[in-house]
Each structure stands twice: as structure tokens, then as C-alpha cells.
N, CA, C and O atoms as CSV, one atom per row, in Angstrom:
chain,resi,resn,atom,element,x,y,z
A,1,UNK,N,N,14.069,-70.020,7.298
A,1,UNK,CA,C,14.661,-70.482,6.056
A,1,UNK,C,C,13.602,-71.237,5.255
A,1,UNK,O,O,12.855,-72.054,5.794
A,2,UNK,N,N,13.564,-70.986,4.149
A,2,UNK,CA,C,12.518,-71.637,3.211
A,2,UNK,C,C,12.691,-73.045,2.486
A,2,UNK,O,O,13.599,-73.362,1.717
A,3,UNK,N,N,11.865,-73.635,2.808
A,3,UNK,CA,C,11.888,-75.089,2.218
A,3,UNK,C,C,11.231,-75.660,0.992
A,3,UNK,O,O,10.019,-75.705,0.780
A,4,UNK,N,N,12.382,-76.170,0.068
A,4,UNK,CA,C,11.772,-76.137,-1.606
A,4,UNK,C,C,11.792,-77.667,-1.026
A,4,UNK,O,O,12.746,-78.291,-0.560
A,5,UNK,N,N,10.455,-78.064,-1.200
A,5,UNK,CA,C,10.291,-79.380,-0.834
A,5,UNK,C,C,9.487,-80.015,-2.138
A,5,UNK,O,O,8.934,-81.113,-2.201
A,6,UNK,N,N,9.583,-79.047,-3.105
A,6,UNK,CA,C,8.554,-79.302,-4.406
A,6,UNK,C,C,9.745,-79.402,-5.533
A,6,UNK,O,O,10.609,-78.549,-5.332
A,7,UNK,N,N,10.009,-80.278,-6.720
A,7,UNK,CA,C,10.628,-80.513,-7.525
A,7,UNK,C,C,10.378,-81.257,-8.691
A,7,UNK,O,O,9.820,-82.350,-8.593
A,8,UNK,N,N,10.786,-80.716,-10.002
A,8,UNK,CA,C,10.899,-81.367,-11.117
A,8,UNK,C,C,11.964,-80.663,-11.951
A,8,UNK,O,O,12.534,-79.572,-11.951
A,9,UNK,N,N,11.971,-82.072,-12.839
A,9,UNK,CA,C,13.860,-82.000,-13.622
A,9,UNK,C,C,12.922,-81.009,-14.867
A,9,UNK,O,O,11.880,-81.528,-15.267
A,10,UNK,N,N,13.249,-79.837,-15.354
A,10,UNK,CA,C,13.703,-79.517,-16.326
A,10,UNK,C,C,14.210,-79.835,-17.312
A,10,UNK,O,O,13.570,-80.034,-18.345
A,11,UNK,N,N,15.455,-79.951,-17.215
A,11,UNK,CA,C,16.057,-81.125,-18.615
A,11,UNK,C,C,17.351,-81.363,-17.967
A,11,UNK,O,O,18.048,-80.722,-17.181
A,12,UNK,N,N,17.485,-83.017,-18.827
A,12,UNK,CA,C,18.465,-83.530,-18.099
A,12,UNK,C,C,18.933,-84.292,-19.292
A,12,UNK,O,O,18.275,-85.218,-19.766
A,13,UNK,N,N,20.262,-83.827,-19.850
A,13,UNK,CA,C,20.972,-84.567,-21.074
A,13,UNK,C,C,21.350,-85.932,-20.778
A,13,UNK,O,O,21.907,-86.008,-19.682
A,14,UNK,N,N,21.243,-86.960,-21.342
A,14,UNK,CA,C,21.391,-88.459,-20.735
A,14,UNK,C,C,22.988,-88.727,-21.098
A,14,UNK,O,O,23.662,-89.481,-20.395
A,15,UNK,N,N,23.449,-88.156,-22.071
A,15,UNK,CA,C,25.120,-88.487,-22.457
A,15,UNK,C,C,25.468,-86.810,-22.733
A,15,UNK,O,O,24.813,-85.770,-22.799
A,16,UNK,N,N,27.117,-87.274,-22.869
A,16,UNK,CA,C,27.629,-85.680,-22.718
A,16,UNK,C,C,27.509,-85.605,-24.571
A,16,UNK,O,O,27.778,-86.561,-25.298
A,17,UNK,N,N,27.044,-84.234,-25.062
A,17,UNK,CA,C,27.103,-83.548,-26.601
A,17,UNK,C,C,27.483,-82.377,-26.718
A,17,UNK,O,O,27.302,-81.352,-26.062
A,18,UNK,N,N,28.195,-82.707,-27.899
A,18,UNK,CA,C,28.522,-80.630,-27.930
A,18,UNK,C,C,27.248,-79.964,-29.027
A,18,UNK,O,O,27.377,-79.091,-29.885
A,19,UNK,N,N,26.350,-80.529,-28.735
A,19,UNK,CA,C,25.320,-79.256,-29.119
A,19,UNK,C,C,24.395,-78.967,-28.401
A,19,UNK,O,O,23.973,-79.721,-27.524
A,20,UNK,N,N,23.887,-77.729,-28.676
A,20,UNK,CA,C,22.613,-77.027,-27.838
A,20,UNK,C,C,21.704,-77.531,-27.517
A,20,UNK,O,O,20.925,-78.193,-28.203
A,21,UNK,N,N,21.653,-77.203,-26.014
A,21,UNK,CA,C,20.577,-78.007,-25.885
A,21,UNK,C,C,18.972,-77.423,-25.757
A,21,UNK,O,O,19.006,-76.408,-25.061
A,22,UNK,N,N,17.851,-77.673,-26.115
A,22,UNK,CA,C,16.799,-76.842,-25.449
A,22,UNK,C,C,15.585,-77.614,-24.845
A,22,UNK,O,O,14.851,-78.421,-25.416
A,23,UNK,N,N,15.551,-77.191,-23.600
A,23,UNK,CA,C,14.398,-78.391,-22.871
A,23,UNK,C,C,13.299,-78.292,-23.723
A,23,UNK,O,O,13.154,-77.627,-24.749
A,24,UNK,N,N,12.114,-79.491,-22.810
A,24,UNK,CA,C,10.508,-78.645,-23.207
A,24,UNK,C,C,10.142,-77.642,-22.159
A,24,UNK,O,O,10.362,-77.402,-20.972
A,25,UNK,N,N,9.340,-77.080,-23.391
A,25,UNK,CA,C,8.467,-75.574,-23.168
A,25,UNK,C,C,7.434,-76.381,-21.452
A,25,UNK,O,O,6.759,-77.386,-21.677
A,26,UNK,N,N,7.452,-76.000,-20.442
A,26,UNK,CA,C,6.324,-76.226,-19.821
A,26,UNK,C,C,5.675,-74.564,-19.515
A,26,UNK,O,O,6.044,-73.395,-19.621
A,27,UNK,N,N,3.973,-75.684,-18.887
A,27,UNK,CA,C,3.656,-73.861,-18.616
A,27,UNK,C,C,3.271,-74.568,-17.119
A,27,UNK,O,O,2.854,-75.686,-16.814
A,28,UNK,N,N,3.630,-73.322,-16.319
A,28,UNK,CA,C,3.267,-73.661,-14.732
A,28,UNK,C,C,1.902,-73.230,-14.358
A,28,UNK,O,O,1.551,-72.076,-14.603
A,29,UNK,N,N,1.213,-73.959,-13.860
A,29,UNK,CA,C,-0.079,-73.802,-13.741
A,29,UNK,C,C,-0.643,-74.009,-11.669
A,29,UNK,O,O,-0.181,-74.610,-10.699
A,30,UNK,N,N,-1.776,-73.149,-11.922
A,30,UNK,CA,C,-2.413,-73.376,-10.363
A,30,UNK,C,C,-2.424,-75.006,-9.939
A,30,UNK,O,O,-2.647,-75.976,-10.663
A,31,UNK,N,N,-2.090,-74.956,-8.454
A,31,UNK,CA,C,-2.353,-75.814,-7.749
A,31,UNK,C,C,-3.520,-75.565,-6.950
A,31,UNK,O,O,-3.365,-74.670,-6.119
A,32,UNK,N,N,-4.792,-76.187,-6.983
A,32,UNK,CA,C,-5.654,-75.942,-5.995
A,32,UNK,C,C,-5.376,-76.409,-4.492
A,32,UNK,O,O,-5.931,-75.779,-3.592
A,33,UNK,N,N,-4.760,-77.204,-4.260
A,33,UNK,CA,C,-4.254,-77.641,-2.797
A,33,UNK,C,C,-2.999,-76.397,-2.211
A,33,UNK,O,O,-2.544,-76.215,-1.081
A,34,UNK,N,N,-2.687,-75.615,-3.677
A,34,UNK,CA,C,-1.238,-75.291,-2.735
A,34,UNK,C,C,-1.762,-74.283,-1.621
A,34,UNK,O,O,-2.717,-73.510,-1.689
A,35,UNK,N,N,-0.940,-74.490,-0.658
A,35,UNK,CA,C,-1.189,-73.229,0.787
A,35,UNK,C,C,-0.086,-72.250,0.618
A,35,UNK,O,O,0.344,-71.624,1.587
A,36,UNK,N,N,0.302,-72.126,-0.366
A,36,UNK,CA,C,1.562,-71.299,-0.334
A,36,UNK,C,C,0.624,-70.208,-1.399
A,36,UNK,O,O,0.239,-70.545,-2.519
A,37,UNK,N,N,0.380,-68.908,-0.795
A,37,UNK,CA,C,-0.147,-67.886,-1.970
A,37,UNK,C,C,0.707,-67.431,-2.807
A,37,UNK,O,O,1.884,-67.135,-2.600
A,38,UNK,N,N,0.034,-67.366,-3.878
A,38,UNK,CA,C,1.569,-67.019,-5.385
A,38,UNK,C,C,3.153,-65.971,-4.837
A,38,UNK,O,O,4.369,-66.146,-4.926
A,39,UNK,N,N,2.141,-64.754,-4.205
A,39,UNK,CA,C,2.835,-63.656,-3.990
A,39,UNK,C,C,4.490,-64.515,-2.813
A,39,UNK,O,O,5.696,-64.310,-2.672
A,40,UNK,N,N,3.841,-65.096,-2.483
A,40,UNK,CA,C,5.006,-65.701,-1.502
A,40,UNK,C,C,5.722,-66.709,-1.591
A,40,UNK,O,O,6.684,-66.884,-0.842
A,41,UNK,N,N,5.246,-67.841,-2.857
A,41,UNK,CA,C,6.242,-69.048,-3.421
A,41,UNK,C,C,7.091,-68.418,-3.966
A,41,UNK,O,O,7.049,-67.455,-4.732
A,42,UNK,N,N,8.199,-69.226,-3.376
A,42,UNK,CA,C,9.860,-68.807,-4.086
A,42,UNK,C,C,10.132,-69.691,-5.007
A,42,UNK,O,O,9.266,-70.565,-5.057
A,43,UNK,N,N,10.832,-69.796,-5.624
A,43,UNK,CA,C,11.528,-70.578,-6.742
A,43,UNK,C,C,12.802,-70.290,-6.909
A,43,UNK,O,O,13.256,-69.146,-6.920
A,44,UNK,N,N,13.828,-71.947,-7.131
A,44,UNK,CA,C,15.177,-71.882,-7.341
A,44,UNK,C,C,15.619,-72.684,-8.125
A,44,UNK,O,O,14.991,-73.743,-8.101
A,45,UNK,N,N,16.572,-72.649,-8.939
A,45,UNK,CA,C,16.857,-73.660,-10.266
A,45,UNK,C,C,18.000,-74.126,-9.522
A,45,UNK,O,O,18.768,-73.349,-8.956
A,46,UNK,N,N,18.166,-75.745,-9.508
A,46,UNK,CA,C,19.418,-76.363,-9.255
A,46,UNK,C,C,20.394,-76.487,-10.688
A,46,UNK,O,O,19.795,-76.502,-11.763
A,47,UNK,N,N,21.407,-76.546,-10.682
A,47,UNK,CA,C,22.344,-76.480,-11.591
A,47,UNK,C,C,23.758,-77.561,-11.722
A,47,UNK,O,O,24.810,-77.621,-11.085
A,48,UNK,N,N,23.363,-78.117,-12.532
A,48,UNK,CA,C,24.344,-79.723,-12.018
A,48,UNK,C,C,24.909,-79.916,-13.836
A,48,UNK,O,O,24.198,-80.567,-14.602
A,49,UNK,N,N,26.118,-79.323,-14.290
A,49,UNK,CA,C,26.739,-79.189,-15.842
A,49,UNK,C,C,28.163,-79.359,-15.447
A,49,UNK,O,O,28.813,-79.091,-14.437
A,50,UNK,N,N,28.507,-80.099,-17.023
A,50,UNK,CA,C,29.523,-80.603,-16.907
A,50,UNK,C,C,29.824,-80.003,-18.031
A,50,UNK,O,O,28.884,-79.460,-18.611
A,51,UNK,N,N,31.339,-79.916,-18.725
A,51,UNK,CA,C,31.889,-79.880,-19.544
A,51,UNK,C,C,33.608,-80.358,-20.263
A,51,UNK,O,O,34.639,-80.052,-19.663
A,52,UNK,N,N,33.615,-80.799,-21.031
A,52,UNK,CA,C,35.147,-81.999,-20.949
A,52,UNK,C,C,35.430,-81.453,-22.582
A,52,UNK,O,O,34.416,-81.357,-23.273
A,53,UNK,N,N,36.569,-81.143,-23.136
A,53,UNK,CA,C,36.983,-81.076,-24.744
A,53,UNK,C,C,36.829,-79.629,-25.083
A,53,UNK,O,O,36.799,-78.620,-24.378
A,54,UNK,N,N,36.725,-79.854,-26.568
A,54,UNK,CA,C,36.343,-78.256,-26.788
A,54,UNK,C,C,37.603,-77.883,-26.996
A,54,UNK,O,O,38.484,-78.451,-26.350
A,55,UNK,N,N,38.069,-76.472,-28.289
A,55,UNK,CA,C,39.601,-75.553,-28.787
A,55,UNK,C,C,38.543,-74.402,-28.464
A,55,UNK,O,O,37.313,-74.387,-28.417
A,56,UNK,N,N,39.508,-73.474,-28.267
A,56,UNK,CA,C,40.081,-72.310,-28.983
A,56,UNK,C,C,38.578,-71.607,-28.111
A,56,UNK,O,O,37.545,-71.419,-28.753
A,57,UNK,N,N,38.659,-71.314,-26.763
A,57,UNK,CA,C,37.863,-70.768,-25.718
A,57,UNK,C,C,36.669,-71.919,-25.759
A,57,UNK,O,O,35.810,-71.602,-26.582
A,58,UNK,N,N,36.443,-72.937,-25.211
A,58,UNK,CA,C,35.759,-73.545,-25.493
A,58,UNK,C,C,34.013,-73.229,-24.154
A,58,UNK,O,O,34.372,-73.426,-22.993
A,59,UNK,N,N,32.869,-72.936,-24.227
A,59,UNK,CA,C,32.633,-72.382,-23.049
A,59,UNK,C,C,30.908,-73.414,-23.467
A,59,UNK,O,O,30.490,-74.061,-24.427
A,60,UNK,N,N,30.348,-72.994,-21.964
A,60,UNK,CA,C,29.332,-73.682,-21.664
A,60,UNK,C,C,28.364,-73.021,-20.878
A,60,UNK,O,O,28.577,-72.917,-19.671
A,61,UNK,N,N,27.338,-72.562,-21.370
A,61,UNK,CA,C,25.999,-71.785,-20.606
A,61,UNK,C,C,25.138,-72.720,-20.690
A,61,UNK,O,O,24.885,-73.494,-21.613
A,62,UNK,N,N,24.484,-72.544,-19.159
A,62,UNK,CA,C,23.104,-73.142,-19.006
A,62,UNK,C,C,22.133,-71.942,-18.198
A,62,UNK,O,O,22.443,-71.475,-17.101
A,63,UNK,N,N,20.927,-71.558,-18.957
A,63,UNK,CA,C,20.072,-70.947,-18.588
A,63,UNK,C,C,18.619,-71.399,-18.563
A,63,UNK,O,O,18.149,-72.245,-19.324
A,64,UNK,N,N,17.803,-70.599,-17.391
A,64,UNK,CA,C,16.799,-70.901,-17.192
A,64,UNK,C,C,16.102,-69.557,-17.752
A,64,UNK,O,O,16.378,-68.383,-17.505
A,65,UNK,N,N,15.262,-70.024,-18.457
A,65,UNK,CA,C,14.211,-69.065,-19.348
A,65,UNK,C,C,12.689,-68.901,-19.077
A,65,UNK,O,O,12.222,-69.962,-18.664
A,66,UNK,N,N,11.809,-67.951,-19.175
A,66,UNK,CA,C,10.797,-67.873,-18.894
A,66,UNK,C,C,9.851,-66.649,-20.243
A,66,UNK,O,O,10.327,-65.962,-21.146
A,67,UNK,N,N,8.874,-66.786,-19.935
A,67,UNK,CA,C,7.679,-66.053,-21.352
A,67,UNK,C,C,6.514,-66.183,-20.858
A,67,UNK,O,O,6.002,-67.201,-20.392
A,68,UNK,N,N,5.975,-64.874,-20.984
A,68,UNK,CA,C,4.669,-65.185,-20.577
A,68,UNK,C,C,3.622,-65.495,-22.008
A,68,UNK,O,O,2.463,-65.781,-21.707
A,69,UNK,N,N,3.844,-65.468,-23.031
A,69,UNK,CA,C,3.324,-65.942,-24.303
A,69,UNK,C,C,4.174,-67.133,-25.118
A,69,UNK,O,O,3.899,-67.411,-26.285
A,70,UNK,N,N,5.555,-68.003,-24.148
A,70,UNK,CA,C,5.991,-69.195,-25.035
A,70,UNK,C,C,6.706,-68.657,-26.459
A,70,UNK,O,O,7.423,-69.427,-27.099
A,71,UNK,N,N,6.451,-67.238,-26.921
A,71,UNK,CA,C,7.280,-67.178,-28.050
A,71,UNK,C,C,8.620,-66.316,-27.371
A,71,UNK,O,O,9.668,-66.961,-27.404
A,72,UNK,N,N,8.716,-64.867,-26.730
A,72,UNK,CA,C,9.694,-64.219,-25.965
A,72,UNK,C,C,10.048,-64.949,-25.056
A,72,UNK,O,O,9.228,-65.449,-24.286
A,73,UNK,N,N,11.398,-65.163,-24.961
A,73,UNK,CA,C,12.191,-65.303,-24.211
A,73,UNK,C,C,13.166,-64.595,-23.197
A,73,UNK,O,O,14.115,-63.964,-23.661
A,74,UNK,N,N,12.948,-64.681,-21.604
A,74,UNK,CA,C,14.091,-63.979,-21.059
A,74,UNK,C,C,14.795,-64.904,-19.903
A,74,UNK,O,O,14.245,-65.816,-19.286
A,75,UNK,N,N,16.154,-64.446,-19.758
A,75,UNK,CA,C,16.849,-65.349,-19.001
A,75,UNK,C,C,16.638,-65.095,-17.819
A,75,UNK,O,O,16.740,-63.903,-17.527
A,76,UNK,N,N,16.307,-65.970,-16.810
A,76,UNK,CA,C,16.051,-65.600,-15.108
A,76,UNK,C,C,17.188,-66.349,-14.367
A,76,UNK,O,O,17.551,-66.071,-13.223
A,77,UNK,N,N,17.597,-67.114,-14.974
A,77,UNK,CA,C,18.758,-67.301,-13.999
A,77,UNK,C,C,19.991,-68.390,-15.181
A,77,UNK,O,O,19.859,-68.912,-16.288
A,78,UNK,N,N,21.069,-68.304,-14.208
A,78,UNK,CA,C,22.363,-69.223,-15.547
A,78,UNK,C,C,23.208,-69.614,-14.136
A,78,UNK,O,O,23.433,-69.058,-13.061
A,79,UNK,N,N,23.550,-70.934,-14.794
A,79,UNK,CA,C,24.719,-71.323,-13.748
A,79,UNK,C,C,26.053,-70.595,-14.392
A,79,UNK,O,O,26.193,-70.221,-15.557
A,80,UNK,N,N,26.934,-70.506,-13.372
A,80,UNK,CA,C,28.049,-70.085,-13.649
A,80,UNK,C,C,28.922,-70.759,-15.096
A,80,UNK,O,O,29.044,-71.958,-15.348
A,81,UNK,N,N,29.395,-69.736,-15.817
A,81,UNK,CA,C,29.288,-70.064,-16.913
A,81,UNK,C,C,30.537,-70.978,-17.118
A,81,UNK,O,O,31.410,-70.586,-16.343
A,82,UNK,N,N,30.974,-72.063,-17.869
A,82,UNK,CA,C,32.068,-73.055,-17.669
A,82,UNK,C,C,32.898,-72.717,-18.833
A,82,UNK,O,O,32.357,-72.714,-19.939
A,83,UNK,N,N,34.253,-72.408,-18.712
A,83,UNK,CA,C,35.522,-71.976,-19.473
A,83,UNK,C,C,36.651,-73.584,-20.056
A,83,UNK,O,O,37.413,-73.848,-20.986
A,84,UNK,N,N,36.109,-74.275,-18.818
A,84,UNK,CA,C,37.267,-75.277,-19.087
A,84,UNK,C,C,36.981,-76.768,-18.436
A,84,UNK,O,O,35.998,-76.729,-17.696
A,85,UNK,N,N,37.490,-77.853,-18.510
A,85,UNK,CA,C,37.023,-79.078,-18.151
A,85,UNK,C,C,36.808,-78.898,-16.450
A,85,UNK,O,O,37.563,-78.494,-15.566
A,86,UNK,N,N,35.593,-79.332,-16.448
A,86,UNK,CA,C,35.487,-79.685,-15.234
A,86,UNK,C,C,33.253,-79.456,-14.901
A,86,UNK,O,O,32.240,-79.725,-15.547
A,87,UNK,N,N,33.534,-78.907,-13.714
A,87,UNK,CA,C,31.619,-78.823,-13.826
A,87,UNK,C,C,31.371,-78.052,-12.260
A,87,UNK,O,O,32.116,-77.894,-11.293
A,88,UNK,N,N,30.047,-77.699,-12.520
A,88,UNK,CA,C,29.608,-77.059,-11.330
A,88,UNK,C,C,28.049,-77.243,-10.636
A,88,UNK,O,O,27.006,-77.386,-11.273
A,89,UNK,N,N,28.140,-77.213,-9.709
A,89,UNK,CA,C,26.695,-77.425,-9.047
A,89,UNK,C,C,25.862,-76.763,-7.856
A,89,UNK,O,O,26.012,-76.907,-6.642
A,90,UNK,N,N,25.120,-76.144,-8.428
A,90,UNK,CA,C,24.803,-74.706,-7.298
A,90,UNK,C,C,23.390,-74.221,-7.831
A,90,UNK,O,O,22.858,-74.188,-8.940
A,91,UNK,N,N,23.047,-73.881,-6.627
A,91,UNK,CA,C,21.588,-73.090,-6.697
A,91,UNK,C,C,21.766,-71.678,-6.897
A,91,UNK,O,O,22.711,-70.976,-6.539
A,92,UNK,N,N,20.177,-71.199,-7.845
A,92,UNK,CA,C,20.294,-70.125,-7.954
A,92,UNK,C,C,18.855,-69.473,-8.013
A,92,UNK,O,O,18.134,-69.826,-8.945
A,93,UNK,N,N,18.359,-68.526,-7.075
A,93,UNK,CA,C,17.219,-67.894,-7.007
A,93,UNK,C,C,16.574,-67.545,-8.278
A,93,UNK,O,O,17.184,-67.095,-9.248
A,94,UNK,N,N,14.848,-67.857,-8.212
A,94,UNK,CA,C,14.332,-67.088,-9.557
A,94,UNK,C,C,13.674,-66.012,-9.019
A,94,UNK,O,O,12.642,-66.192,-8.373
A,95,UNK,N,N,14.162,-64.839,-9.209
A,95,UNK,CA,C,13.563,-63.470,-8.682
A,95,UNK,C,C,11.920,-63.812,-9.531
A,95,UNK,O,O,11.067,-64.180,-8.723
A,96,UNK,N,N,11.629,-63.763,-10.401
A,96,UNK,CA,C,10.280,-64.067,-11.493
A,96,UNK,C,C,10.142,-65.300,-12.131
A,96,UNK,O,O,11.064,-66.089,-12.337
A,97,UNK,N,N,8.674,-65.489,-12.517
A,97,UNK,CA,C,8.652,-66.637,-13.422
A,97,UNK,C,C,7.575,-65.940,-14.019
A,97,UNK,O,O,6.960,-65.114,-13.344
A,98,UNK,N,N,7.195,-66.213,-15.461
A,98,UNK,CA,C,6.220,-65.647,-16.244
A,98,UNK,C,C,5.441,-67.063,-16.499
A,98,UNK,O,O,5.921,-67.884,-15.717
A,99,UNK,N,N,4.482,-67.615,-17.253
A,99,UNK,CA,C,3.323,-68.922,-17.171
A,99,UNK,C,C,4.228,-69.554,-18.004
A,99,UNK,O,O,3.715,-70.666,-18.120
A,100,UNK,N,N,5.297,-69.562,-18.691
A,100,UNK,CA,C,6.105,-70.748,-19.370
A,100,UNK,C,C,7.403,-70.904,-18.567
A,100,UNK,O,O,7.560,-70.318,-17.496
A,101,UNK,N,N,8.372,-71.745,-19.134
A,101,UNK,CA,C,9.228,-71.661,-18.064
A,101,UNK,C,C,10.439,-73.180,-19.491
A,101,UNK,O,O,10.027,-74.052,-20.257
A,102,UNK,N,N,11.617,-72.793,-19.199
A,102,UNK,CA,C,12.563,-73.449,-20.311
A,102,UNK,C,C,13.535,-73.755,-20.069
A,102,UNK,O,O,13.842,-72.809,-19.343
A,103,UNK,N,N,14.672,-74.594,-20.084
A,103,UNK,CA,C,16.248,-74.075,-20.193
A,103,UNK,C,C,16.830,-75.212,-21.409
A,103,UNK,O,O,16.548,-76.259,-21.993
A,104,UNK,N,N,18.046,-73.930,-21.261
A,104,UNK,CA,C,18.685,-73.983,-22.880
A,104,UNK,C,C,19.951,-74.504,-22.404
A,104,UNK,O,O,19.870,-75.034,-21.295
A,105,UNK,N,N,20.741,-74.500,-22.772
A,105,UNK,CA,C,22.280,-75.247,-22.681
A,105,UNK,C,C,23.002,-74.138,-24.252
A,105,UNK,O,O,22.350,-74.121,-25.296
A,106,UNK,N,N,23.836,-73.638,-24.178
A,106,UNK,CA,C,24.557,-72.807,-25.364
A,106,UNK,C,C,25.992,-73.018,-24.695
A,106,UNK,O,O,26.448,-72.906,-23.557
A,107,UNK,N,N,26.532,-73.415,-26.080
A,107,UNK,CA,C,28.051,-73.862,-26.256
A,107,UNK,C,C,28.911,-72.634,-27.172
A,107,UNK,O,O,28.552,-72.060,-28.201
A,108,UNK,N,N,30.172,-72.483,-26.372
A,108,UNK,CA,C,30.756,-71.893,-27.596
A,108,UNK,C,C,32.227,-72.267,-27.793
A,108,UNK,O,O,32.610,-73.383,-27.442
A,109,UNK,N,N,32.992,-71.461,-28.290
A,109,UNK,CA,C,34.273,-71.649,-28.886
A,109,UNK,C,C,35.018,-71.886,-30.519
A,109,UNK,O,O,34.574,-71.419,-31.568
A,110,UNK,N,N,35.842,-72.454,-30.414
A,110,UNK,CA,C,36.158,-72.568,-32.271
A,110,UNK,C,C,35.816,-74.295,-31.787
A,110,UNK,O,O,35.370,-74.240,-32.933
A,111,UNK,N,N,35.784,-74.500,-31.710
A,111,UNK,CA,C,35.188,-76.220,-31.737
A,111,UNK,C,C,34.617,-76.029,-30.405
A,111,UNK,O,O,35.156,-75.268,-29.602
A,112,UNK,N,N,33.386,-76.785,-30.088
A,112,UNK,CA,C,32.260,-76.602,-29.332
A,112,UNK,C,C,32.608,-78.076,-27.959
A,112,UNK,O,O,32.421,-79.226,-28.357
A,113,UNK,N,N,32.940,-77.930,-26.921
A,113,UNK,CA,C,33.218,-78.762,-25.885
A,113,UNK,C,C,32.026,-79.447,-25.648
A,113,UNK,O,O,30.942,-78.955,-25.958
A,114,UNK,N,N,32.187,-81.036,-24.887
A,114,UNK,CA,C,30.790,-82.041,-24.674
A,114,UNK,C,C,30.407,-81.622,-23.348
A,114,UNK,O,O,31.185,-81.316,-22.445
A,115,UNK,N,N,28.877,-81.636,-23.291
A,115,UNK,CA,C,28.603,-81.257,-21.921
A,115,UNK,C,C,27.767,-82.323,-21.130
A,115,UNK,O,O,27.779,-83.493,-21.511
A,116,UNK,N,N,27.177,-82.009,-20.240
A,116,UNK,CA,C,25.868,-82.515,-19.996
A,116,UNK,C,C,25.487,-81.589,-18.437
A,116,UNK,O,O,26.194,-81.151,-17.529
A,117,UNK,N,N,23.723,-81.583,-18.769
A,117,UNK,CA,C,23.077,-80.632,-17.958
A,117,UNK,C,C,22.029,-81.478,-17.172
A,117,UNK,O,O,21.642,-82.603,-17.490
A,118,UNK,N,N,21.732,-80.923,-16.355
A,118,UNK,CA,C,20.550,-81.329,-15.145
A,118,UNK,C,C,20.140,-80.261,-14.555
A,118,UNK,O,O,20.971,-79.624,-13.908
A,119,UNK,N,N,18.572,-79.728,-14.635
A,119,UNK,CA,C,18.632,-78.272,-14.153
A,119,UNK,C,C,16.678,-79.052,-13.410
A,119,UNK,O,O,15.585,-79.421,-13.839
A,120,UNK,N,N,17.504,-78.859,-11.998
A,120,UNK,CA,C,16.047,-78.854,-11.189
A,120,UNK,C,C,15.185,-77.901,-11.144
A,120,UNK,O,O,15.891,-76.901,-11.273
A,121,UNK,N,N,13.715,-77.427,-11.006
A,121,UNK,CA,C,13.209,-76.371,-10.508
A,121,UNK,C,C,12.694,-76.840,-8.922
A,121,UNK,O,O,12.412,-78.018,-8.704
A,122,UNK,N,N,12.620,-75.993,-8.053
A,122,UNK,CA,C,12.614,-76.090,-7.097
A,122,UNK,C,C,11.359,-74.933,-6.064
A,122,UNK,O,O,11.366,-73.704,-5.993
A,123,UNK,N,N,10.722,-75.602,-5.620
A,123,UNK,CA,C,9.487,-74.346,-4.940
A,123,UNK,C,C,9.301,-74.720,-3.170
A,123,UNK,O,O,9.557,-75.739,-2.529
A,124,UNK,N,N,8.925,-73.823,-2.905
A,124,UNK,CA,C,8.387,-73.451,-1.706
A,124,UNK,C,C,6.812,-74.060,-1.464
A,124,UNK,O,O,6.336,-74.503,-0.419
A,125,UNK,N,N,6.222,-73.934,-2.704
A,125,UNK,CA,C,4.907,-74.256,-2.600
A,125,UNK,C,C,4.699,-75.289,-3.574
A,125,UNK,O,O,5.612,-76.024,-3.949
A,126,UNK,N,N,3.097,-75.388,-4.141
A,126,UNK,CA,C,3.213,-76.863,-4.872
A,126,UNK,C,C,3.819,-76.484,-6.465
A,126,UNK,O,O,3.991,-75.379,-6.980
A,127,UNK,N,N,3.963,-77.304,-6.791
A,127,UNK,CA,C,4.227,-77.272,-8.314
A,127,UNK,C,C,4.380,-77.948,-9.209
A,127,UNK,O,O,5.255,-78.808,-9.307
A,128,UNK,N,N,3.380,-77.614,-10.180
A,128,UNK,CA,C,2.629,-78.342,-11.175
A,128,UNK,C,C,2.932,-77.869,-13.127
A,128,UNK,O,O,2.443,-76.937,-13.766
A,129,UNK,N,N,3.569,-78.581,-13.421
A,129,UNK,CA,C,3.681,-78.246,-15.041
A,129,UNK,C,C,3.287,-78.946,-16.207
A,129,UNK,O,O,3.634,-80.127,-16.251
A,130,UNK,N,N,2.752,-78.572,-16.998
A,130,UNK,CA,C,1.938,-79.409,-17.884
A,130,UNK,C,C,3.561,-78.533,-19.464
A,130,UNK,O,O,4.270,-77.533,-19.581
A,131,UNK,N,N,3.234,-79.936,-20.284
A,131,UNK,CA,C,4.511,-79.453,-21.524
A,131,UNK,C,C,3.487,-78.860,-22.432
A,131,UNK,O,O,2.402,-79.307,-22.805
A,132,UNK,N,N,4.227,-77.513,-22.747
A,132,UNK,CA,C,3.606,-76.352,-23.509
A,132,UNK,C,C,3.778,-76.662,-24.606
A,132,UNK,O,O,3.391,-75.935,-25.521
């Protein structure tokens, strides 16, 4: 079993808002100490969102994003997406990471519900991010 003994917060909303959220851009960069060779570090996003309020389908995505040029964007992983008051907290594998790395928070509904997000990244090997 693999041990993510390496961590940093992504983004972490300090009060609950009903608007979008978007972390900073980091770019993940070499570790010269790490013993873990690229081909074999895993990576997993923790997922810790809440959501309370909100009409008329009120909903709550949190995704983890990645680019290998910082302007394209693709989604590599989302916590389960939230419909109604309450929250969830669960890991979720990153099959890829490209040299940037992001997450967003997207609200919807006819009036937009308050949330708040905490999204760990999590490795096997070392890991190091400088803000893009």
C-alpha cells in the first residue's frame, strides 16, 4: 500500500461564499532528494467541501485541474459533486499531472449555495511547488 507522506493545501476557503472559487496556479517542480522516480510517484487530492443555502438546484463542484502550459485547462479529478446541505470528504486518485496544477470550486443553481473547500495534494514521493 502506498504512502502519501508528502502534502500541501491547494486552496482552502477561510469562510463559507457562494462564489467561485479559483486557487493559485502552482507549477510542480523536481525534487533533487526525491527517491521516488517520476514514472512511479502517485498522487491523490484530498477533498474536504461543504455546502449550506442555495434555491432552485443549488449544486457545488470542486475540481482539481492541471496544464502543461498554465493557459489549458483539464480536470483530473472532482469530489463528488454536492446537491444539497451538507459536505463530503474523500480521496481521489490523480491518474496524471501535467507541470501546473489548480483547483476551482464552481457553484450552481438559480441562487448559488455558501460553500467552503480544502483540497490537499498528496504524493508518494517528494513534493515541491513554486506559485505559477
Amino acid at each position: 500500500m502506498p504512502h502519501y507522506s508528502n502534502q500541501a493545501t491547494l486552496l482552502e476557503t477561510e469562510s463559507a461564499t457562494d462564489v467561485d472559487q479559483t486557487g493559485t496556479t502552482y507549477v510542480i517542480v523536481p525534487d533533487e532528494g526525491d527517491s521516488v522516480p517520476d514514472h512511479s510517484q502517485e498522487y491523490r487530492a484530498w477533498f474536504i467541501t461543504t455546502q449550506t443555502g442555495g434555491a432552485s438546484s443549488p449544486t457545488t463542484d470542486c475540481l482539481v485541474e492541471t496544464s502543461p502550459d498554465g493557459a489549458t485547462w483539464v480536470t483530473v479529478a472532482s469530489a463528488t459533486q454536492l446537491t444539497a446541505d451538507g459536505g463530503v470528504g474523500e480521496w481521489k486518485d490523480l491518474a496524471a499531472l501535467g507541470s501546473f496544477i489548480r483547483v476551482r470550486t464552481v457553484l450552481g443553481g438559480g441562487t448559488k449555495p455558501e460553500h467552503t473547500a480544502k483540497v490537499i495534494l498528496a504524493s508518494t514521493g517528494s513534493l515541491r511547488l513554486l506559485q505559477g
